[in-house]
C-alpha positions in Angstrom: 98.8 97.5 137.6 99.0 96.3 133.6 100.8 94.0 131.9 102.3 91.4 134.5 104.7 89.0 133.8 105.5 86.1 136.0 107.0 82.7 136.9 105.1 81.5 139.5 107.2 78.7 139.4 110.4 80.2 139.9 109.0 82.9 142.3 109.6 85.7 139.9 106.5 88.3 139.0 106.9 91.5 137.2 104.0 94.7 136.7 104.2 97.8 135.5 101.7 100.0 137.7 99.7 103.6 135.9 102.4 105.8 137.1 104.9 103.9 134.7 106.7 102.2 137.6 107.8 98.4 137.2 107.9 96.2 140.5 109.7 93.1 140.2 108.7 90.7 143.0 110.4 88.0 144.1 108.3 85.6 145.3 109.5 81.7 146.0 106.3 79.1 145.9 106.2 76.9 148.8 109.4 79.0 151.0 109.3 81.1 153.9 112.3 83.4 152.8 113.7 83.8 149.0 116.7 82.4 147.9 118.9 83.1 144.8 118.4 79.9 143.2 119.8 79.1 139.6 116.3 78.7 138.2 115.6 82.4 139.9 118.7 83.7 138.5 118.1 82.2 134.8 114.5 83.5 134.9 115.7 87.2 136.4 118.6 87.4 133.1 115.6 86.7 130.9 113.5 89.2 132.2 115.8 92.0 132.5 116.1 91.8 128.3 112.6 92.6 128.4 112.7 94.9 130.8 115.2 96.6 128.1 113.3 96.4 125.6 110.7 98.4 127.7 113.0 101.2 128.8 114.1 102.1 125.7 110.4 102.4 124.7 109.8 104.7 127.7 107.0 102.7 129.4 108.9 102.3 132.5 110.5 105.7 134.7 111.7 103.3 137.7 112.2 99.8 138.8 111.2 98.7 142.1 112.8 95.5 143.5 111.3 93.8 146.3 110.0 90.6 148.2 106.4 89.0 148.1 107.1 87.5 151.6 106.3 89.7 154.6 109.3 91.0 156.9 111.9 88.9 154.8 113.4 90.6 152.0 116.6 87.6 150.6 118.1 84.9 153.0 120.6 84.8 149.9 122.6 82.5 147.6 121.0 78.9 147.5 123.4 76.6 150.1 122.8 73.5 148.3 123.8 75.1 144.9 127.3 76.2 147.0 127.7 72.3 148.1 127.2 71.5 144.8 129.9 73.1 142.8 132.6 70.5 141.9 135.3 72.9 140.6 137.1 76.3 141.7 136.5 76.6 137.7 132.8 75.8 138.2 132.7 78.2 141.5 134.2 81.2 139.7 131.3 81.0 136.7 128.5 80.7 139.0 130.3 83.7 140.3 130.9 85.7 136.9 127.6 84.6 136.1 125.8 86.0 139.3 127.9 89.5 139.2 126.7 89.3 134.6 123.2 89.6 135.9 123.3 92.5 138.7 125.4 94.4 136.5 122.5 94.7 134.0 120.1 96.0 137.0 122.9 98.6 137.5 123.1 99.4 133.8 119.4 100.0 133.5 118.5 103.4 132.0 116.1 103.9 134.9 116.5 104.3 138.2 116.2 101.7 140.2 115.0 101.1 144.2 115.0 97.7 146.3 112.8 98.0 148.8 113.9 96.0 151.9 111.6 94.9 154.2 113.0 92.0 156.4 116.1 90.3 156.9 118.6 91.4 153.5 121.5 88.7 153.7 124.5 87.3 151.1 122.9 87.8 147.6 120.0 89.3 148.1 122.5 92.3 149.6 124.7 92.3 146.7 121.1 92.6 144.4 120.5 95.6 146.7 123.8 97.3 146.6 123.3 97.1 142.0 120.2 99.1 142.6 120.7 102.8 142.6 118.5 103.6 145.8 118.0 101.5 148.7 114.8 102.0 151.0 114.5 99.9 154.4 111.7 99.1 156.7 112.1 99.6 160.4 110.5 96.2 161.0 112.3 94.6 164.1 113.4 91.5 161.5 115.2 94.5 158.8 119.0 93.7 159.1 121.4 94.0 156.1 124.3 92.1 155.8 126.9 89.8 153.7 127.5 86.2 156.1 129.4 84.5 153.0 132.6 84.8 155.3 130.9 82.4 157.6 130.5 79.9 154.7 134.3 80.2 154.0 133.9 82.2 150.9 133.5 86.0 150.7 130.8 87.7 148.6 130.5 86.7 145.0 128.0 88.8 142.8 129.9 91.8 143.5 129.5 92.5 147.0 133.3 93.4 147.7 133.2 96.1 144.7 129.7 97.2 145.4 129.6 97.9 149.4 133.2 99.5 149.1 131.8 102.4 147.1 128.6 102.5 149.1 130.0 103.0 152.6 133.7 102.8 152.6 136.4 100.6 152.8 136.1 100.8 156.4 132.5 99.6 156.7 133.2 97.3 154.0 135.9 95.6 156.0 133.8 95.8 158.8 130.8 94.0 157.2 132.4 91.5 155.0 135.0 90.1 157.9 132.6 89.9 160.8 129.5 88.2 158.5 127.3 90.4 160.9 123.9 92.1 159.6 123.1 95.8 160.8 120.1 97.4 161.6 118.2 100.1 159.5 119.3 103.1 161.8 122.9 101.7 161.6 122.8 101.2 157.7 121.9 104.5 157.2 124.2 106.1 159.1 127.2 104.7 157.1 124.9 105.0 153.6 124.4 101.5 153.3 120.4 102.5 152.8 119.0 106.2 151.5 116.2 106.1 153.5 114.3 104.4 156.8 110.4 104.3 156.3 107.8 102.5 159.1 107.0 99.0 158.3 103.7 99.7 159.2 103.1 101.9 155.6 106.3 100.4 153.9 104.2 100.0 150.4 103.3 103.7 150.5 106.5 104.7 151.9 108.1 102.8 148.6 105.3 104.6 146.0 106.5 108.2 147.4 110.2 107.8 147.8 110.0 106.0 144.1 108.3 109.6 143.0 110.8 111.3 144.5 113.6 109.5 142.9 111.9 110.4 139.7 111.6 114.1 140.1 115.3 114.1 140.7 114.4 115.4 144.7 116.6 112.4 145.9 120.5 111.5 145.2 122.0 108.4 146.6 123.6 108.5 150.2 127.2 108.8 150.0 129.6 107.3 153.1 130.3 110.2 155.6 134.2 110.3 156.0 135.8 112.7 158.5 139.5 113.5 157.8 141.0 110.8 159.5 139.2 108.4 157.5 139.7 110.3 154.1 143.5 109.9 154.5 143.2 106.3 155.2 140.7 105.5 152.8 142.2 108.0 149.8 145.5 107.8 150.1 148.1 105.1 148.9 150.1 104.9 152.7 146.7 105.2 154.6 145.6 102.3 152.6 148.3 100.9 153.5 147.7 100.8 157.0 144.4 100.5 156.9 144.7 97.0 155.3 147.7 96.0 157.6 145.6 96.4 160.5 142.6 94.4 159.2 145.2 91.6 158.3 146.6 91.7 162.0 142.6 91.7 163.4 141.6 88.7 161.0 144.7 87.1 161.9 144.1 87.1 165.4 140.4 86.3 165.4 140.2 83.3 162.8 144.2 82.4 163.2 145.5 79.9 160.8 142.3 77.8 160.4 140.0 80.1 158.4 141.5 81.3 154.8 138.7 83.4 153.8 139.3 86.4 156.0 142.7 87.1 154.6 141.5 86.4 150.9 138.6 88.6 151.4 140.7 91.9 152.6 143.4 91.0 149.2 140.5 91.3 147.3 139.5 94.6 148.6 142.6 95.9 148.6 144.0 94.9 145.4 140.8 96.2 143.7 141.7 99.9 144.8 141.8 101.6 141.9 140.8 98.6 139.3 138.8 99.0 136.7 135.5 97.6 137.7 135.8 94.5 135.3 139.4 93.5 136.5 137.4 94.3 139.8 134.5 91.7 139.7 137.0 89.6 138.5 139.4 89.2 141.3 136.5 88.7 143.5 135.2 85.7 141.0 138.6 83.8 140.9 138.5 83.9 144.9 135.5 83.2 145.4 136.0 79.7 142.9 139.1 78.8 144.6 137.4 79.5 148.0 134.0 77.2 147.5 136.0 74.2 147.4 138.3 74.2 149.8 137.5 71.7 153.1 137.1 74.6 155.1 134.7 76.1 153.0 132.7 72.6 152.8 133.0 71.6 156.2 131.4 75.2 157.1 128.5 74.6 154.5 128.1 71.3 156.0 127.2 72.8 159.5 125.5 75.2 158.5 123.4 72.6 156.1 122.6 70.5 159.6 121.5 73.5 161.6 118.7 73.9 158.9 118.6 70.5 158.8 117.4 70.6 162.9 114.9 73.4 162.3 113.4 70.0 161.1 113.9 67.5 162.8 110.5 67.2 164.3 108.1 65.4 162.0 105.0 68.0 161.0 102.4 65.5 162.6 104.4 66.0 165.9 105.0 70.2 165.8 101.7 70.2 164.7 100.4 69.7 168.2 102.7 72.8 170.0 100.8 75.6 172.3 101.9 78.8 171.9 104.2 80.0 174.6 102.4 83.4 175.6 104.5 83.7 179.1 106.9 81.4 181.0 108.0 80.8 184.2 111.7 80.0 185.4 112.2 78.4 188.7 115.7 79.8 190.0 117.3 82.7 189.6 121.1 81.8 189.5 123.0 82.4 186.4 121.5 79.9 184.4 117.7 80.9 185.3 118.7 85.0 184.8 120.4 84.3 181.6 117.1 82.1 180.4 114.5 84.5 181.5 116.8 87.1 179.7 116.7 85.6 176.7 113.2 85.3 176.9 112.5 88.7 176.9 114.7 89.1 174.5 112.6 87.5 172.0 109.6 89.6 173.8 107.7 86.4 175.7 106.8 87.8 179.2 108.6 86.5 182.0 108.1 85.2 185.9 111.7 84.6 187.6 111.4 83.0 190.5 113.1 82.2 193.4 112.5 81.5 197.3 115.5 84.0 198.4 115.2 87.6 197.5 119.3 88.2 197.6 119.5 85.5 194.9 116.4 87.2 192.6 117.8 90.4 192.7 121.0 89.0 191.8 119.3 86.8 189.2 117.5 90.1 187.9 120.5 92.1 188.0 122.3 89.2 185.7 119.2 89.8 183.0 119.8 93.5 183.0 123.6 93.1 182.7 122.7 91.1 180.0 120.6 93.1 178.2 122.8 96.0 178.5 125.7 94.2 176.9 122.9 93.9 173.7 122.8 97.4 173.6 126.5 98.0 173.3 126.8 95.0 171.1 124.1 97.6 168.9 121.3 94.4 168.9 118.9 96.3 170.9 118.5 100.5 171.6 118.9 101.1 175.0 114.7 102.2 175.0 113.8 98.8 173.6 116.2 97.3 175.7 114.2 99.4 178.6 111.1 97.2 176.9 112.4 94.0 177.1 113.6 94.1 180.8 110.0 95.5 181.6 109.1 91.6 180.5 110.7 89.7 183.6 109.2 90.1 186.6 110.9 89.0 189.3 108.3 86.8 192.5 109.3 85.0 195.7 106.3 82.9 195.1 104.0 81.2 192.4 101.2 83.5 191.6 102.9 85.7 188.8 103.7 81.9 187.4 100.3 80.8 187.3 99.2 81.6 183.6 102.8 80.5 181.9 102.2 78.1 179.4 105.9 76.5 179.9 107.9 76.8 183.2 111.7 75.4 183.7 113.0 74.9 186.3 116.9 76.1 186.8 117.6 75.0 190.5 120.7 73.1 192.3 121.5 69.8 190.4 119.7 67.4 192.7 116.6 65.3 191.5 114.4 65.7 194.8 114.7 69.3 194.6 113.8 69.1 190.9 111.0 67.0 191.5 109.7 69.1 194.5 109.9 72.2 191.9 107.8 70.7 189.3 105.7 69.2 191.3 105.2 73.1 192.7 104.9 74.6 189.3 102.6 72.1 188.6 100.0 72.9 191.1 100.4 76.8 190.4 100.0 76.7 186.4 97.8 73.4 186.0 98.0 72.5 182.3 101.5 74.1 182.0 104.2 72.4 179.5 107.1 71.8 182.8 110.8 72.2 181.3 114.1 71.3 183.1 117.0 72.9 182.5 119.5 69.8 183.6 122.8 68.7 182.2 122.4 65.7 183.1 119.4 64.1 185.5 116.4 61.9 184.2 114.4 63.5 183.0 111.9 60.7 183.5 113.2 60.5 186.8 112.1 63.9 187.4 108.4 62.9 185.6 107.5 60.9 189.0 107.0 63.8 191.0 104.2 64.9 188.9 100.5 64.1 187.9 101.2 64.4 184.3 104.5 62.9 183.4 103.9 63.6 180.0 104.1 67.1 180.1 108.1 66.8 181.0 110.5 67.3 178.9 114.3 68.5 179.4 115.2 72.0 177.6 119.3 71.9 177.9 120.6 75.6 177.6 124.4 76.0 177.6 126.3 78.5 179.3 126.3 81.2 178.6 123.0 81.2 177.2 123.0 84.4 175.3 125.9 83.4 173.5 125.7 79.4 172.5 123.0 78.5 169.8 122.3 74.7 170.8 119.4 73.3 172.8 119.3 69.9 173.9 115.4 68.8 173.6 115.2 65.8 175.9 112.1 63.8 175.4 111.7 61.2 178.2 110.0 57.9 177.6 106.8 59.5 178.8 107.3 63.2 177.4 103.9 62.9 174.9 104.0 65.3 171.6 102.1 68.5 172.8 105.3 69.3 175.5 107.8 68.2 172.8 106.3 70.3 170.2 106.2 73.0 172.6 109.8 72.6 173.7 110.8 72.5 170.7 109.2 75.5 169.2 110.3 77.2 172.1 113.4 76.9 171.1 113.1 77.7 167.7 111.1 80.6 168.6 114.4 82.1 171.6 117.1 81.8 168.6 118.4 78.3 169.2 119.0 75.4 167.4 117.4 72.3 168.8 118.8 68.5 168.4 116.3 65.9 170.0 118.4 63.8 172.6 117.1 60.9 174.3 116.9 60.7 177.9 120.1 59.3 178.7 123.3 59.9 181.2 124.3 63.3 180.0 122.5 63.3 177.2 124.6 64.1 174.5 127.2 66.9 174.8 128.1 66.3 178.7 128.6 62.9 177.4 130.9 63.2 174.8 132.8 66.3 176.9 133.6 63.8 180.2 136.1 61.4 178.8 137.8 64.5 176.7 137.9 66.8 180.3 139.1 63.2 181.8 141.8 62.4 179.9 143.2 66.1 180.1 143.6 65.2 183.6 145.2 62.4 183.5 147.6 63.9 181.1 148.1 66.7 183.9 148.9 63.7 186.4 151.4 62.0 183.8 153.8 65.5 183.8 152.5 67.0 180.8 151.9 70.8 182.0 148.7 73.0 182.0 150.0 75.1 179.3 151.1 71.8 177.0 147.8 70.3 176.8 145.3 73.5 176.1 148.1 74.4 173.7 147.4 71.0 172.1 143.9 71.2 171.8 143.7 75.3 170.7 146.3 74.2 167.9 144.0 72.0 166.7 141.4 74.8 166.6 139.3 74.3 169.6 138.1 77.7 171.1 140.3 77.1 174.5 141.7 74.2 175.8 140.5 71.2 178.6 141.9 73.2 181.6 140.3 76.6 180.6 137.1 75.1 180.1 137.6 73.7 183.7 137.6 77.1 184.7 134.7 77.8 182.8 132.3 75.6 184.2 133.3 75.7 187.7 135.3 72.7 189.3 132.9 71.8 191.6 130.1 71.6 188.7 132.5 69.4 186.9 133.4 66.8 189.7 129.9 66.4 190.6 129.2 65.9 186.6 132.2 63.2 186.5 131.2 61.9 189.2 127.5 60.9 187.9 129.2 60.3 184.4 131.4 57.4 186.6 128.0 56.1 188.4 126.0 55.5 184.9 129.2 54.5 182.7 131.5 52.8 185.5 135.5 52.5 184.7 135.3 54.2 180.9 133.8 57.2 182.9 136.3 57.0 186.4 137.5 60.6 186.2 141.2 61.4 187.5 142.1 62.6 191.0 142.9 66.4 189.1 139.4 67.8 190.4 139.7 66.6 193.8 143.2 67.7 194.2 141.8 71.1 192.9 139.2 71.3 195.3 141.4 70.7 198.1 143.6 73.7 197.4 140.4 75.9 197.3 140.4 75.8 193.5 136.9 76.5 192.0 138.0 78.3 189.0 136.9 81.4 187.1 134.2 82.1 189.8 136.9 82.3 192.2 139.6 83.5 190.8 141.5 80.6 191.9 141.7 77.4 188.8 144.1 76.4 186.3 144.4 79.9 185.5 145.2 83.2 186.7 142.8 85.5 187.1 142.6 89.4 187.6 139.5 90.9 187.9 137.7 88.0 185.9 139.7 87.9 183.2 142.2 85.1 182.6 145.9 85.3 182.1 148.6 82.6 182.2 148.7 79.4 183.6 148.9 79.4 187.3 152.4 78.3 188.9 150.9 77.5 191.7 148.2 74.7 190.5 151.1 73.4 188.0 152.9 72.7 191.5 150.1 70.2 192.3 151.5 67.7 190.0 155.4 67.9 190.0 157.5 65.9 187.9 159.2 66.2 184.8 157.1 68.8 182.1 155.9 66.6 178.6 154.9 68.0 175.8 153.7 65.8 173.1 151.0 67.7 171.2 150.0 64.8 168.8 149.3 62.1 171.5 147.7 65.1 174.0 144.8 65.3 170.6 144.9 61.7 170.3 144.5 60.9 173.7 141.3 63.4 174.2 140.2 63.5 170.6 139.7 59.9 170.1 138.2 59.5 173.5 135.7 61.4 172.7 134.8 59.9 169.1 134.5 56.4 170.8 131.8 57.6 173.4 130.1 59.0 170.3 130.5 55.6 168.9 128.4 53.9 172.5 126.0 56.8 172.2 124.9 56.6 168.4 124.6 52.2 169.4 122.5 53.5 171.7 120.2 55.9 170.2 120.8 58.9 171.6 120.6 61.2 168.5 118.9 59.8 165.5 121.8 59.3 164.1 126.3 61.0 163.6 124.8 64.5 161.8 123.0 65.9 165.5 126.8 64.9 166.8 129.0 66.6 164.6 126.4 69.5 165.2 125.5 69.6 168.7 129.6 68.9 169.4 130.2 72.7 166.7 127.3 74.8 168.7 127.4 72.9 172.4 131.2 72.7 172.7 132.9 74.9 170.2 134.5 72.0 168.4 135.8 73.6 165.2 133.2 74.3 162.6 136.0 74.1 159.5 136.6 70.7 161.0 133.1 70.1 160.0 132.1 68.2 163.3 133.6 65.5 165.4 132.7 62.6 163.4 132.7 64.1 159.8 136.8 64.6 161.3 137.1 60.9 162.5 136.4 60.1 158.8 139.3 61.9 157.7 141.9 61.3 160.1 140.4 57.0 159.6 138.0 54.9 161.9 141.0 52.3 161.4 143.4 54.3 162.8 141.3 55.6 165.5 140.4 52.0 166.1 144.0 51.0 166.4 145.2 53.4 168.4 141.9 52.8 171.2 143.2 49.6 171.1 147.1 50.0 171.7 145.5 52.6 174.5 143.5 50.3 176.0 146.3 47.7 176.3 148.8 50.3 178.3 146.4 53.0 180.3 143.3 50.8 180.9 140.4 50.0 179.8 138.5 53.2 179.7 140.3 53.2 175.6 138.1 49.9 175.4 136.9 50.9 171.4 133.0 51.0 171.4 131.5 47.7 169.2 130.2 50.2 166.5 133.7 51.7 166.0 135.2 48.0 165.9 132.6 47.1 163.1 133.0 50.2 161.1 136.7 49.8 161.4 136.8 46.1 160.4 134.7 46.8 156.9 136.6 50.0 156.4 132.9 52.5 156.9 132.9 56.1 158.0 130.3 57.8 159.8 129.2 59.4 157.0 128.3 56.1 155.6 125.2 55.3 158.5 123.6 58.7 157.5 
């Protein structure tokens, strides 16, 4: 190649090779993945004038855009720069800016190709869809897609004009409301990519498609409508419809809490037809207004602390990790299927084991179910879901566990059959890293029944385990770096976010859930009904209500989880008689069909008569003391854990509270909400609490201080 040009600083590089092709490289010093950065974009507008220049003097034929890292392509717009715009005035530039700059890529008088090889998110999509040809790898890590909508804003350099012409307003809609990527084979069938090429000879795969773009042998793939979706698409009443029924679906999905959604299909539709300046432009004014709303910040904010725990081990510590070749889980219930699933899922070879060959089969039949639901949910193809099940192999004793590098253990909540199971694996594996999978046992406690206590540590997985993105790394007292390391690569390495929790009662999440699932019942007991309460709480935007969640985890699981909560924390933790009286009428929940809820053929309906009849009386419903009364419960316990060092810290709260429980993420976290609603306040009302329903209100000492000199939480970060 002659004549380079480059920014090494910036991560921008530019060549021309013999056969007049230019490849600009983005390339970000010191990063794993490239993000649009302001510096990247100021350096990009001053290149493209030479890159002008050049054109119009004929040395160039064709641009190729692509990515100096391997197998990642753009992770998108820079985060911080989005939590640093002050104005919707400030918001809409950077917008109007962005979009100025791809529009001179599209304007270019040659063609132009980005070659995708990796993950293609946010910006680096919208760079894509200005480039007249888009080539993807099939490496496993290719997916395409524009997550703004999970920020709170929608796509702002051009994305909703762009991907509408690409692959239809359909597929737009589709892509721009979910925030979900899609793989190669899907984003060429709906002409979001011209072409699929192996990983494997990508480069070459890029030199002879950019050939044939110059020849004229290739024109750009066009969305392939059938009738039906030419008259929704093309015509004024189709439209019509079309958009209605998006509004209905976002509606329904993100409710009243989430504005983006419904700004995001206005946009769409009202550019129909638009010029593409006026077009560009309505996107830019929403996406300003958008930025700064709380929703959009809160959203930022969580998303800022889940990179933030990617971190949160110091490098001297990760340093020491072992690679986790193959593991071992002990148990093959729901929880150890789902784990050993998810495993193999992320291709580490697999020993399930368990002493009863009923429950293994049912524990490998739970994997499989698992992995089939991937294939419909389009993550995997049904051969390479084939693949991945081929991973788990399923053993009634410990030989096939011998070489793992890590086992947990996933067996009945009682610490002398943990013990005796780690003490087992230890003895088959040797030098293994030994994981529990408890909610809420010592896991120091669990450490005596081995010859290394330092090779314990506690991997928390929430149910279900495909589905929920936090892990609760537990490092006991003994736990020594090498099996933290490894835990909490581990972790990294299945898809999960990790947040380091001290070895305490419930660690965190279980913690903070008891006195909110406690005070629902004794709501129940005071005459409010089972509908009033998880109304309460789903108004105020959690995912389902105290009751429901009941259901969820199984009654019996969640007395015997009170019930240790009350023996470590004593009267703040003395659950209500709800559970028992639940139990006695045979009530289990979900798992039996029988709970708060009704239940046909798993699924939940209404509220079940017959469990309201357990606590007659007169019906209450008083949704702002129902929040108060669970809400605030469960900010003081955060208060008594943070005194106690249990997360370095109220940032792993607010998260572990958004991925462990579902608390809602445009609420920004528990504690980043106790600032706004006032610690005073929140004090007070403890306090008035405490006075008339006991002293399990008593306001944590931290809380009282903060209160007293008027602090947040936000303030001890």
């Amino acid at each position: 190649m002659t004549g380079p040009t480059s920014d090494s600083a910036i991560g921008l590089e530019f060549e021309v090779d013999r056969d007049h092709v230019g490849w600009l490289t983005f390339d970000r010093p010191g990063a794993s993945v490239n993000t649009l950065t302001l510096e990247l974009m100021q350096a990009l507008d001053a290149l493209l004038s030479q890159l002008e220049s050049r054109i119009a003097n004929g040395q160039i034929l064709a641009l190729v855009v692509r990515s100096g890292k391997e197998g990642a392509f753009f992770a998108g717009a820079d985060v911080e720069a989005i939590a640093s715009l002050s104005s919707a005035a400030e918001a809409e530039a950077a917008s109007a800016q962005g979009q100025r700059i791809f529009r001179r890529i599209e304007r270019l008088r040659v063609p132009t190709i980005a070659a995708i090889d990796g993950a293609c998110m946010g910006g680096g999509t919208e760079l894509a869809l200005h480039c007249d040809f888009r080539l993807a790898s099939d490496r496993e890590s290719t997916r395409i897609g524009l997550p703004e909508i999970r920020l709170g804003i929608l796509p702002g350099f051009g994305g909703t004009v762009k991907l509408p012409a690409r692959v239809g307003l359909q597929n737009a809609l589709g892509l721009i409301l979910s925030g979900k990527a899609v793989r190669p084979a899907q984003a060429l069938k709906i002409g979001l990519v011209d072409r699929v090429a192996p990983a494997a000879s990508f480069i070459a795969a890029i030199r002879e498609f950019t050939r044939a773009v110059i020849s004229g042998d290739v024109q750009p793939a066009a969305p392939s409508l059938g009738l039906r979706d030419r008259l929704l698409e093309g015509t004024g009443p189709g439209r019509t419809i079309l958009f209605g029924a998006a509004r209905k679906r976002a509606a329904a999905e993100a409710g009243p809490f989430y504005p983006a959604p419904a700004r995001a299909i206005r946009v769409l539709a009202e550019s129909v037809g638009k010029k593409a300046d006026d077009a560009y432009g309505l996107e830019a004014r929403a996406l300003g207004e958008l930025a700064v709303t709380p929703e959009s910040r809160n959203l930022v904010r969580v998303f800022r602390l889940s990179q933030a725990a990617r971190r949160a081990l110091p490098e001297e510590i990760l340093a020491r990790k072992r690679p986790v070749q193959r593991m071992g889980v002990i148990g093959a219930g729901v929880m150890g299927g789902a784990i050993a699933e998810l495993a193999a899922a992320n291709d580490v070879p697999v020993a399930l084991k368990d002493i009863d060959q009923e429950a293994l089969d049912s524990g490998m039949r739970h994997a499989g179910a698992l992995l089939r639901k991937a294939v419909k949910a389009r993550a995997f193809t049904e051969e390479e879901a084939s693949r991945k099940f081929a991973l788990i192999t399923g053993t009634l004793d410990y030989e096939e566990v011998s070489d793992a590098d890590l086992v947990i253990e996933a067996v009945v909540e009682r610490m002398a059959v943990k013990q005796q199971v780690l003490r087992e694996a230890e003895e088959a594996t040797g030098d293994a890293v030994l994981a529990t999978n408890t909610s809420a046992l010592s896991v120091d406690g669990m450490a005596d029944g081995v010859e290394r206590p330092g090779s314990v540590l506690g991997l928390h997985f929430f149910n279900p385990v495909h589905k929920m993105p936090l892990v609760e790394v537990v490092a006991g007292p003994r736990t020594d770096d090498t099996a933290l390391a490894t835990g909490f690569q581990l972790a990294l390495d299945l898809g999960k976010t990790p947040v380091l929790v001290a070895d305490r009662p419930g660690f965190l999440v279980n913690r903070l859930l008891a006195p909110y699932l406690n005070e629902a019942g004794f709501l129940l007991e005071e005459g409010h009904s089972i509908a009033s309460v998880d109304g309460a709480l789903e108004s105020f935007g959690m995912p389902m209500g105290p009751m429901r969640l009941l259901d969820e985890i199984g009654i019996d699981v969640a007395r015997h989880a009170g019930r240790e909560m009350a023996r470590a924390f004593g009267d703040r933790m003395s659950p209500s008689g709800v559970l028992d009286q639940m139990i006695d009428d045979a009530r289990l929940g979900r798992k039996n069909g029988l709970g708060f809820y009704r239940y046909s053929e798993g699924k939940p309906g209404g509220p079940d008569p017959a469990a309201q009849d357990l606590w007659p009386g007169e019906t209450r419903s008083e949704p702002e003391e129902i929040r108060r009364r669970c809400l605030y419960a469960m900010v003081n316990e955060a208060a008594y854990a943070l005194e106690e060092e249990v997360v370095d810290g109220p940032d792993p709260v607010d998260l572990a509270m958004v991925f462990g429980t579902g608390f809602p993420p445009f609420r920004g976290g528990l504690l980043r909400w106790a600032d706004v609603e006032g610690l005073p306040q929140i004090h007070e009302a403890l306090s008035l609490y405490a006075d008339s329903l006991g002293t399990r209100f008593a306001p944590a000492p931290l809380l009282g201080r903060m209160a007293k000199h008027n602090r947040t939480f936000t303030d001890l970060t």
